[in-house]
C-alpha positions in Angstrom: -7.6 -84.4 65.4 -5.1 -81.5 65.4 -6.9 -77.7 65.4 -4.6 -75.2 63.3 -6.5 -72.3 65.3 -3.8 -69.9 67.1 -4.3 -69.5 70.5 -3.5 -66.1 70.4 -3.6 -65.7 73.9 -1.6 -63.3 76.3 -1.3 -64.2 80.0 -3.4 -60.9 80.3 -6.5 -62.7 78.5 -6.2 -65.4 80.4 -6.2 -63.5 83.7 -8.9 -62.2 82.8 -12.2 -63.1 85.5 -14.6 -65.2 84.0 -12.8 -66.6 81.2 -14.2 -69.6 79.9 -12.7 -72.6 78.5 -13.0 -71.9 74.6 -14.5 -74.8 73.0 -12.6 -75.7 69.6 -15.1 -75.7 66.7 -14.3 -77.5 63.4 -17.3 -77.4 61.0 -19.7 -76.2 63.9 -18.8 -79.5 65.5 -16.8 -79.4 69.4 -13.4 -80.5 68.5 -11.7 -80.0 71.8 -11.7 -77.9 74.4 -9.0 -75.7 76.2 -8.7 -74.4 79.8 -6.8 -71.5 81.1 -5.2 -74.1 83.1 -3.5 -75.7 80.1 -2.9 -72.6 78.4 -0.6 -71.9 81.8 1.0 -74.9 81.0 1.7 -74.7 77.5 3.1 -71.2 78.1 5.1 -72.2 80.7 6.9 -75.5 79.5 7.0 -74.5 75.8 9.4 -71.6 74.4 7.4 -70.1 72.0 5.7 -67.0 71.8 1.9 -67.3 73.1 0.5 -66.4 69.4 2.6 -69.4 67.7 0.7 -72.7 70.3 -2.6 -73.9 68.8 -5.3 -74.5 70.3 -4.8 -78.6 69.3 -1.0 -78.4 70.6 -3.0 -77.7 73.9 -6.5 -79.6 74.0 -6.1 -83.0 75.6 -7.9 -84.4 72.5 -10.8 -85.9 74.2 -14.1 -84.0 74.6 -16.1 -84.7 77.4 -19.8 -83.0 76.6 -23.3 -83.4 77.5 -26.4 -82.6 75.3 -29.1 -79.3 75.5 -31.9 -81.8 76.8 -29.6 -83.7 79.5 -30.9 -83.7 82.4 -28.6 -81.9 85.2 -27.8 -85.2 87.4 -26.8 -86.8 83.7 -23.9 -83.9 83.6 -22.4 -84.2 86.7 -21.9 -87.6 86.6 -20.5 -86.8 83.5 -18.0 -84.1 85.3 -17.5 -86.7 88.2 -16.4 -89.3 86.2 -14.2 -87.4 83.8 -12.9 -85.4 86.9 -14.0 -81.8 84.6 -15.4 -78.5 85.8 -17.0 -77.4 82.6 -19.1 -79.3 80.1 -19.6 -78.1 76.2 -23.9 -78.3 75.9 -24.0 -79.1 72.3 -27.4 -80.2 70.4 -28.4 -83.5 69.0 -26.2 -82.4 65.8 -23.2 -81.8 67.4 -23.3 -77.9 67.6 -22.2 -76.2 70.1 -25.0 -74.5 72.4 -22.8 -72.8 75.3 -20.9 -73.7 78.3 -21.9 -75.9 81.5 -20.0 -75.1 84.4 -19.6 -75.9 87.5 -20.3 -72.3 88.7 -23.3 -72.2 86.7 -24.4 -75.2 88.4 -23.6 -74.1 92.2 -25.6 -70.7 91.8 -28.9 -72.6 90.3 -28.4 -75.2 93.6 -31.2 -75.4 96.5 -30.7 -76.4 100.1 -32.4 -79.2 101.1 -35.3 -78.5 103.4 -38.2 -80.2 104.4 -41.1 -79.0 101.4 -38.6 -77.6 99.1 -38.6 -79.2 95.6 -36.1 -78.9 93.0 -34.3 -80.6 90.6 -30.5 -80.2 92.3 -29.5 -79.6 95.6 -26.6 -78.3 97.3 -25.4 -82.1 98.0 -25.7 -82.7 94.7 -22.9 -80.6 93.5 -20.8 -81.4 96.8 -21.1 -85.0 95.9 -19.8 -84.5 92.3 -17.1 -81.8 93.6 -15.7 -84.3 96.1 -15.4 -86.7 93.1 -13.6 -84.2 91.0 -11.4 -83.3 93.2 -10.6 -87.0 95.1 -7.7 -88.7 93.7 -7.4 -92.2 91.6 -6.4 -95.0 93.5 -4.2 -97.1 91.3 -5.6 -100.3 90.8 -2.8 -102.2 92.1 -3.1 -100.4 95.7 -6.6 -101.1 95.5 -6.4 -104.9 95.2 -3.9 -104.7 98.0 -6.1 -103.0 100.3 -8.5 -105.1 99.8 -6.8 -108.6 99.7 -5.2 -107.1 103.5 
């Protein structure tokens, strides 16, 4: 589903500390999302003026999300396995509730020590970071690893 919302955006904005990936509403609903990373790329490999790219010429089209009541270890498997940094929270209908992302998710982390409870630890996130970042192993070198 294409978005017809300009992107508007100058490599100024973008710069700009603490931007966060705007999510791409269509009837309240997360449509796509859009990263400053593929706003770089847009503006760089297309020659057009930043305020004539959409937001749809940029999203990737698929929206990986998790829900207001996940539970924490539910969205960064979600992150792991999509290989994303930010989720959109929406609610059971669909809307849009904020932005989950990694960040958020470092600073409310715990070091694991003996008597200390809490619902995500410091492995935790290294776990799903190292999972982000790792790269795909074609299937094809996989098989031949293993058959060796």
């Amino acid at each position: 589903m294409q978005s017809r919302h300009q992107s508007g955006v100058s490599s100024r904005t973008a710069l700009e500390p603490k931007l966060r990936d705007p999510a791409i509403i269509d009837d309240q609903k997360v449509i796509g999302v859009v990263t400053d990373r593929d706003l770089f790329i847009a503006l760089g490999t297309r020659n057009r003026r930043p305020a004539d790219i959409t937001f749809g010429q940029v999203s990737s089209g698929t929206v990986h999300l998790c829900y207001a009541d996940d539970d924490i270890h539910t969205a960064l498997e979600t992150m792991a396995r999509e290989k994303v940094r930010r989720l959109p929270v929406v609610n059971r209908k669909g809307i849009l509730q904020g932005i989950l992302s990694m960040d958020d998710i470092i600073l409310h982390a715990e070091m694991r020590k003996p008597g200390v409870v809490a619902d995500l630890f410091y492995d935790d996130v290294l776990r799903t970071l190292k999972k982000i970042y790792s790269p795909e192993t074609p299937m094809a070198t996989q098989r031949r690893t293993a058959s060796a």
